[in-house]
C-alpha positions as CSV (number, residue, x, y, z in Angstrom):
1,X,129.0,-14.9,64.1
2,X,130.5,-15.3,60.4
3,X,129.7,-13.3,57.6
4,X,130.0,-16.2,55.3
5,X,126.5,-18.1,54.0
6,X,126.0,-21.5,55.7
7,X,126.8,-23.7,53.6
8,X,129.1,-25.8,54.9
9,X,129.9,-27.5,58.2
10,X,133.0,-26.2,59.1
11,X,135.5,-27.3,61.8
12,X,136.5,-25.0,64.5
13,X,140.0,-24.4,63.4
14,X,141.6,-21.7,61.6
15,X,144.0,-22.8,59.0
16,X,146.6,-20.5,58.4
17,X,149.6,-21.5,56.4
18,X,150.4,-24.4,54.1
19,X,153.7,-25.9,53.5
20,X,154.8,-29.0,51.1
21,X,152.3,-32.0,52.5
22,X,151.6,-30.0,55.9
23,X,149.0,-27.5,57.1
24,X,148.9,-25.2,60.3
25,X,146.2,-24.2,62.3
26,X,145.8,-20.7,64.3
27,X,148.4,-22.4,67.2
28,X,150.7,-23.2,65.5
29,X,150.0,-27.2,65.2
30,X,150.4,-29.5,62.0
31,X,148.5,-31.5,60.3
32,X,149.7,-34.0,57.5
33,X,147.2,-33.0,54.6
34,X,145.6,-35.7,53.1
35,X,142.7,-34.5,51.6
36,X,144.9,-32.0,49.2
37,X,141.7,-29.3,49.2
38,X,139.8,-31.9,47.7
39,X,142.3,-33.5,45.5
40,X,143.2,-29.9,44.4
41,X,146.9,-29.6,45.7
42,X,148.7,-31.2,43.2
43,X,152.1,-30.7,43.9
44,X,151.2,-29.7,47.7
45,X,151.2,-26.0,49.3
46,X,153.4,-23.1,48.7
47,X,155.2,-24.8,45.6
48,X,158.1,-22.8,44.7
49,X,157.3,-23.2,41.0
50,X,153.5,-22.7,41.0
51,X,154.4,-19.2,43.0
52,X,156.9,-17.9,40.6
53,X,154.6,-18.6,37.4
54,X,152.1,-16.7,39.4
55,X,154.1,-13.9,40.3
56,X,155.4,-13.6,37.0
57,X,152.4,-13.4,35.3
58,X,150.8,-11.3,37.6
59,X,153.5,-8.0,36.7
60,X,153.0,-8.9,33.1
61,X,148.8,-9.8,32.9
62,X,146.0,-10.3,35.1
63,X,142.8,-10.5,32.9
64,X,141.7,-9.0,29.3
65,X,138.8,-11.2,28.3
66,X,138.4,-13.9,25.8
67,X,137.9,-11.2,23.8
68,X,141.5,-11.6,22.7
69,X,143.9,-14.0,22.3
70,X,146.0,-15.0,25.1
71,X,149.3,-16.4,25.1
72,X,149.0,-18.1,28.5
73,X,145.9,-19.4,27.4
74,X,146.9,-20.3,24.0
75,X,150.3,-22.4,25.6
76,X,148.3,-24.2,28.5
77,X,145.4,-25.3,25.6
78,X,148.3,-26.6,23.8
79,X,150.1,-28.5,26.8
80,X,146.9,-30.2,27.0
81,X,146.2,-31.2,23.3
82,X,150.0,-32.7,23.3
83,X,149.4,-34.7,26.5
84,X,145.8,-35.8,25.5
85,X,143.2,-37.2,22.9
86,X,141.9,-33.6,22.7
87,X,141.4,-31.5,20.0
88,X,140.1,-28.6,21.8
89,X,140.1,-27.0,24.8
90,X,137.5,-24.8,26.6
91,X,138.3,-23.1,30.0
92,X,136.0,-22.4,33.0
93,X,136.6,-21.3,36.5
94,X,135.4,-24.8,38.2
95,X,134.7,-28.6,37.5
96,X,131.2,-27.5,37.7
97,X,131.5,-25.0,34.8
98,X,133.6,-27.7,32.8
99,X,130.5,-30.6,32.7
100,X,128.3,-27.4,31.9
101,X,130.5,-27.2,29.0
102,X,131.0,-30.6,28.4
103,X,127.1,-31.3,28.1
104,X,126.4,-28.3,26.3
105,X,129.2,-29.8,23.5
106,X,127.5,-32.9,23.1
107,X,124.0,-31.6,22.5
108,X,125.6,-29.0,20.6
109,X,127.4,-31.9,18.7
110,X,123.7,-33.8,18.1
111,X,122.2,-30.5,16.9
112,X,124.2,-29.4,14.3
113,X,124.1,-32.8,12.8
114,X,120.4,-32.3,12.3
115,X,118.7,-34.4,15.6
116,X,118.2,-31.7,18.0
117,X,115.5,-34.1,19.4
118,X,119.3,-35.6,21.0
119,X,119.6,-33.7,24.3
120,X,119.1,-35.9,27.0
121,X,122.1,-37.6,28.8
122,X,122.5,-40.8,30.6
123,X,124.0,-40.9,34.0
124,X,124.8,-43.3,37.2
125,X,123.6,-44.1,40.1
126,X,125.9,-42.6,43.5
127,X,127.2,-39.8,40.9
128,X,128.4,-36.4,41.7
129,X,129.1,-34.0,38.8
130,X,128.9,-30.4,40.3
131,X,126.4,-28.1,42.5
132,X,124.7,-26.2,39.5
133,X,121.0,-26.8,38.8
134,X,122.0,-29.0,35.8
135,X,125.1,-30.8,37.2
136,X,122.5,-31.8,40.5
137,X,119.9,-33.1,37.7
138,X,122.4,-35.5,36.4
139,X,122.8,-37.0,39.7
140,X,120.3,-39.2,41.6
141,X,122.0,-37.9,45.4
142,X,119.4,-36.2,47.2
143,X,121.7,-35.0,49.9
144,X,122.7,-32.3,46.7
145,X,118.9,-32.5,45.0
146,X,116.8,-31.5,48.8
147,X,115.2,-27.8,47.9
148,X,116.4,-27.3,44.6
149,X,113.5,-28.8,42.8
150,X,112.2,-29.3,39.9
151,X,114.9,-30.1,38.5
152,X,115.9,-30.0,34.8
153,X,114.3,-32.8,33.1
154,X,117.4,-33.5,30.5
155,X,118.9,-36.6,32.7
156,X,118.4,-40.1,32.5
157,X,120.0,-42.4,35.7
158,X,121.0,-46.2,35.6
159,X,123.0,-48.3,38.0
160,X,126.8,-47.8,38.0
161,X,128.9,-50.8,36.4
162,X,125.7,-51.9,34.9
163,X,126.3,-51.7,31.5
164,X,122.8,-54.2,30.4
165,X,120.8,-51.3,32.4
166,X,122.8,-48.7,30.4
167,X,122.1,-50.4,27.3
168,X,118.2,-50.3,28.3
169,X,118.5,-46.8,29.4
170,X,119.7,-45.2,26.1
171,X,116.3,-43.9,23.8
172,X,116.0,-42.3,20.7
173,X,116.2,-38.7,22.8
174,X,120.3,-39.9,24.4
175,X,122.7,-37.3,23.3
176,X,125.7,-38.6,25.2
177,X,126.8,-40.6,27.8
178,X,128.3,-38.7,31.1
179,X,130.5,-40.8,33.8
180,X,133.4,-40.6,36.4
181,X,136.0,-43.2,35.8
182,X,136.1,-43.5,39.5
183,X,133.2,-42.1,41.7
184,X,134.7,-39.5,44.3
185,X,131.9,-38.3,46.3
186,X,130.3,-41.8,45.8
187,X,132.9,-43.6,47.7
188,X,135.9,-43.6,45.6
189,X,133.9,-46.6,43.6
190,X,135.9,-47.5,40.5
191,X,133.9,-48.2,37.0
192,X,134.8,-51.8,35.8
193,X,137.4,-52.1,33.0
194,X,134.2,-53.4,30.8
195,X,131.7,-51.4,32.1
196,X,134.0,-48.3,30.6
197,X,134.4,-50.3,27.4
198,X,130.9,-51.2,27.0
199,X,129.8,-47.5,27.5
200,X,132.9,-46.5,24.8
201,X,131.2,-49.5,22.4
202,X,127.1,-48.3,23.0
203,X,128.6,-44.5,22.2
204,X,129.7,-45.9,19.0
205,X,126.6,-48.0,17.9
206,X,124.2,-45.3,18.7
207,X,125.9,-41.8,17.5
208,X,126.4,-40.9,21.1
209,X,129.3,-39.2,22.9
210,X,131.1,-40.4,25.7
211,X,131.8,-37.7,28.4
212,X,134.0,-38.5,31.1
213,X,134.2,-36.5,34.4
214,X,137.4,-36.3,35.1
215,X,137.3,-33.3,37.9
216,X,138.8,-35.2,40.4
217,X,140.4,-38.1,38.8
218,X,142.6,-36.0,36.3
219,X,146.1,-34.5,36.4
220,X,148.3,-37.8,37.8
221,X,145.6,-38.6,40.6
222,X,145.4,-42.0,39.8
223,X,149.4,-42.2,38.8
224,X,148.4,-41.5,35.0
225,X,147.1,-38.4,33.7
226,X,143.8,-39.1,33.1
227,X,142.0,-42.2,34.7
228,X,140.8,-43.4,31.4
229,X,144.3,-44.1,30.8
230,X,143.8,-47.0,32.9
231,X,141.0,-48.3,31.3
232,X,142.2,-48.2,27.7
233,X,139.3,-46.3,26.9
234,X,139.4,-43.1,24.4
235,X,136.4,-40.8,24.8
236,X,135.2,-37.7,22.9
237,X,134.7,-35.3,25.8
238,X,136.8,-35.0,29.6
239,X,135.5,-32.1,32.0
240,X,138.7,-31.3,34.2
241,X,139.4,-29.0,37.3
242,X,140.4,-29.7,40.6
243,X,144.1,-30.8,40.5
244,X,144.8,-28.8,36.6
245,X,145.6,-25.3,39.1
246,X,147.8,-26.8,41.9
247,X,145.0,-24.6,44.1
248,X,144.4,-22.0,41.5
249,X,141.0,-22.0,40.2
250,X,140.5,-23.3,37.2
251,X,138.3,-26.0,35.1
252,X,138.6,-27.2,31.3
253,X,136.4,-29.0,29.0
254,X,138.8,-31.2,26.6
255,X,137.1,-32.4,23.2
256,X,138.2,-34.2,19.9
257,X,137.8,-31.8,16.8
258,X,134.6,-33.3,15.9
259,X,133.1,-33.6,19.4
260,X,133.7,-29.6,19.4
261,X,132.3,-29.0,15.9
262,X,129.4,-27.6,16.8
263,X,130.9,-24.7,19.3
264,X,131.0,-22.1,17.2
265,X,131.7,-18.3,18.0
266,X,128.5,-17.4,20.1
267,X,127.8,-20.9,21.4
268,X,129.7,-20.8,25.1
269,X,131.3,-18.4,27.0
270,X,132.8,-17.2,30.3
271,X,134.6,-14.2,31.5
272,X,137.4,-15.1,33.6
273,X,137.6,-18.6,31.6
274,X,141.1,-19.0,30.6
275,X,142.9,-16.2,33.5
276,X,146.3,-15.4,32.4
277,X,146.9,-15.9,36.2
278,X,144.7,-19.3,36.6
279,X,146.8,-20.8,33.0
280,X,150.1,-19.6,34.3
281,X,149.8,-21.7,37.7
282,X,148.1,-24.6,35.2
283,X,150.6,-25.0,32.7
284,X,153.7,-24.9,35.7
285,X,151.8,-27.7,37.1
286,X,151.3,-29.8,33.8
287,X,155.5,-28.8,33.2
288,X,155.7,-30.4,36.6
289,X,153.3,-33.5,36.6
290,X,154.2,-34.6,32.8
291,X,158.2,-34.1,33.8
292,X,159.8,-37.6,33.5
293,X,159.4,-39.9,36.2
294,X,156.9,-37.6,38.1
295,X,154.1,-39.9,37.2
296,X,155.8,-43.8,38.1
297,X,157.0,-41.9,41.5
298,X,153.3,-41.4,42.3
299,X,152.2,-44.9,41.2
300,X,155.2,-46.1,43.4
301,X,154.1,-43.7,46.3
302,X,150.3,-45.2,45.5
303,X,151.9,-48.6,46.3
304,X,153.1,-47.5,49.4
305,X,149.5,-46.3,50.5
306,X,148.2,-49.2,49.4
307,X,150.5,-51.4,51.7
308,X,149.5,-48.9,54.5
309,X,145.6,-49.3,54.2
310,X,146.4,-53.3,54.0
311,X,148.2,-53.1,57.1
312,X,145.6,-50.6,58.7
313,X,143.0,-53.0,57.7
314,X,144.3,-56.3,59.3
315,X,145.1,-54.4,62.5
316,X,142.2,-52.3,63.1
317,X,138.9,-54.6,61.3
318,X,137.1,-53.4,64.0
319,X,137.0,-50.1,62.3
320,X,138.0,-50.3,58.8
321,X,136.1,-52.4,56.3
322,X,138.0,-52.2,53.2
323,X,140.1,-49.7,50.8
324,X,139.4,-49.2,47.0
325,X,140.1,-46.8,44.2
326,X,143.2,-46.0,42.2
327,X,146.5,-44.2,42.5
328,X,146.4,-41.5,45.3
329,X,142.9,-41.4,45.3
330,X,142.1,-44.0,47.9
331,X,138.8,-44.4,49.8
332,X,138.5,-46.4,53.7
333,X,135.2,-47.5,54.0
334,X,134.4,-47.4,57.8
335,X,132.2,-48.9,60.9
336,X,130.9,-45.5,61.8
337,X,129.9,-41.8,60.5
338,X,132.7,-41.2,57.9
339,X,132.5,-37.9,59.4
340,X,133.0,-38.3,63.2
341,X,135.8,-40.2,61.6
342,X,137.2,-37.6,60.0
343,X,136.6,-35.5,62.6
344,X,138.9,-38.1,64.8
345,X,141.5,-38.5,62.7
346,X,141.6,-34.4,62.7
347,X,142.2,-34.4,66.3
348,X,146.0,-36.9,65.7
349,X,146.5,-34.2,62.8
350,X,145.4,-36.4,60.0
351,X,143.2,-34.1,57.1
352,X,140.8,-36.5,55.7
353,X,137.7,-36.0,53.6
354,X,134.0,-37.9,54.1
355,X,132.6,-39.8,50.7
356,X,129.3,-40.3,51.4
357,X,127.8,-41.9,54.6
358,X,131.0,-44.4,55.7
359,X,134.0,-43.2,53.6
360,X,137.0,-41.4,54.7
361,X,138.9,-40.4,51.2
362,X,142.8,-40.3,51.2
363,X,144.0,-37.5,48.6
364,X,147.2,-36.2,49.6
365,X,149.6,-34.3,47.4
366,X,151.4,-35.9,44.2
367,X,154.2,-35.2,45.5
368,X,153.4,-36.5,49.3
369,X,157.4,-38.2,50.3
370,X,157.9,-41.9,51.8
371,X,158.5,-40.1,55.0
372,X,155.5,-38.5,54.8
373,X,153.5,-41.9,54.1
374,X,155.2,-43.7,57.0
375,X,153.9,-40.5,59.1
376,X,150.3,-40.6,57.9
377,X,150.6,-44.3,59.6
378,X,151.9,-44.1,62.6
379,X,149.2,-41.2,63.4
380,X,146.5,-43.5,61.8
381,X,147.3,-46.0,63.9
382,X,147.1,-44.3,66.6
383,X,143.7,-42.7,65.8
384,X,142.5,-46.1,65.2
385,X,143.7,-47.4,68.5
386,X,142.2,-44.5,70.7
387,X,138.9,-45.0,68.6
388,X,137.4,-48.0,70.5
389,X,137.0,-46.1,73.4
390,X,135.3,-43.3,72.2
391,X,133.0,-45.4,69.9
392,X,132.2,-47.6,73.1
């Protein structure tokens, strides 16, 4: 029997080493990775550059605190304010931590302008921001809500692409506005180009900020930096994790100057925010994803997928329903249990990831090769072909 809590349902294979777009079980046997650790991998497993910055800055600097300045710190912060809309930076441990910080900015922000009566936010339907008591309150999911009530009564929830019921929603009491660009755990669902623009526009009218979740959309996912990008849509706050440490731990709450005003010496904190060893990794991975070209390979790569899941789709209907979302962040909604798919595809050494009820998310690596992409179809297609028999 494991030590560990149970808290997950895990699979009853040992994975042992990590190579490039691959991973190995306990026997020796491969799998092409195409859930990335949750869109974490960035540029894949064992990296040669993401291991050198951490070995290097292991002999020089582990930890000292924020009680100090710290160069690694100070360089990744910077990387990110060059690259960005951002201001300011604030570092966590988790995408989690970084909407913590990210609301606690904004009602921060409505405070010290004199309306601390400003603190609730406005949320969407299908969300997912985080497993903390205050990141489960902003979300209306009750497969993350069941036995953690009450809840913190700071959230207000409206449909998703609805920006009239947004509108509607927003009350004297609305500090801020909170949304993914794309929803991950909510089936890789994309917000409308005027949905993200109307939010940007009711921000502006009312004295609101607009905070975009960004954990699993951000660093090149989508074949830009930031989804927003996409959109055309600048907004005051971006919580970021996921894909920022290659597979290092690490989370970041990006702000303009005067979105951070009010985060003054005191106001936030975290103890292993900002690692020397977690900004290291980060800013080798930003050096690597902002490099020219990186970016318009993965929106060519993307296209590739996207021809795949077209092709998957016409062949196998009988089992796939349709593909959305952006970039390398792809979702296949599916005729059965996204899990007992996932769980299929496992078996013909595909890693996928469930989104919700029917589905399977496609996140591999940024740097995932053509080769590799014609690979992930030929063993797709022959998970999809061996399905029917099973399912019958």
């Amino acid at each position: 029997m494991s030590a560990l809590m149970n808290t997950y349902a895990r699979a009853n294979i040992d994975i042992v080493r990590g190579e490039g777009c691959w991973l190995y079980d306990q026997d020796g046997r491969d799998y092409l990775d195409l859930a990335a650790g949750v869109a974490v991998n960035t540029l894949g497993h064992g990296d040669p550059r993401l291991v050198q910055a951490l070995k290097t800055q292991a002999d020089i600097l582990w930890h000292a605190s924020n009680l100090y300045r710290l160069p690694a710190q100070e360089a990744l912060a910077t990387k990110l304010t060059d690259a960005t809309f951002a201001d300011r930076v604030f570092f966590a441990n988790s995408g989690a931590e970084a909407v913590e910080a990210a609301i606690k900015t904004a009602r921060r922000w409505q405070g010290a302008k004199g309306r601390p009566e400003r603190y609730r936010v406005l949320t969407f339907g299908n969300a997912f921001h985080g497993r903390t008591l205050a990141t489960i309150s902003a979300t209306d999911q009750m497969k993350v809500r069941e036995g953690f009530t009450p809840l913190y009564d700071a959230f207000d929830t409206t449909p998703f692409n609805d920006i009239e019921g947004a509108a509607r929603a927003i009350t004297p009491q609305t500090a801020a506005i909170l949304v993914e660009p794309i929803q991950g755990e909510g089936g890789l669902t994309p917000a409308t180009p005027g949905f993200l623009a109307g939010l940007r526009a009711l921000c502006d009218q009312h004295d609101l900020l607009l905070i975009l979740d960004e954990v699993q959309t951000g660093i090149g996912r989508t074949g830009h930096l930031f989804a927003h990008e996409l959109y055309g849509v600048r907004p005051d706050i971006i919580a970021v994790a996921k894909g920022l440490g290659g597979g290092f731990p690490i989370g970041a709450c990006l702000a303009t100057e005067d979105a951070a005003s009010g985060m003054t010496p005191g106001s936030h904190g975290s103890t292993y925010g900002g690692n020397p060893l977690a900004c290291a990794v980060a800013s080798a991975v930003l050096d690597a994803v902002l490099a020219p070209g990186f970016l318009e390979t993965v929106r060519e790569r993307a296209a590739l997928v996207d021809a795949l899941l077209q092709r998957l789709l016409r062949r196998h209907s009988d089992l796939f329903v349709r593909a959305q979302g952006h970039g390398l962040m792809r979702g296949l909604q599916v005729r059965a249990s996204a899990r007992d798919v996932v769980a299929h595809l496992r078996d013909f050494g595909v890693m996928t990831v469930a989104a919700g009820a029917d589905v399977v998310r496609l996140l591999p690596p940024l740097t995932i090769s053509e080769l590799e992409i014609a690979e992930a179809e030929a063993r797709l297609l022959r998970a999809a072909e061996a399905w029917l028999p099973i399912a019958a």
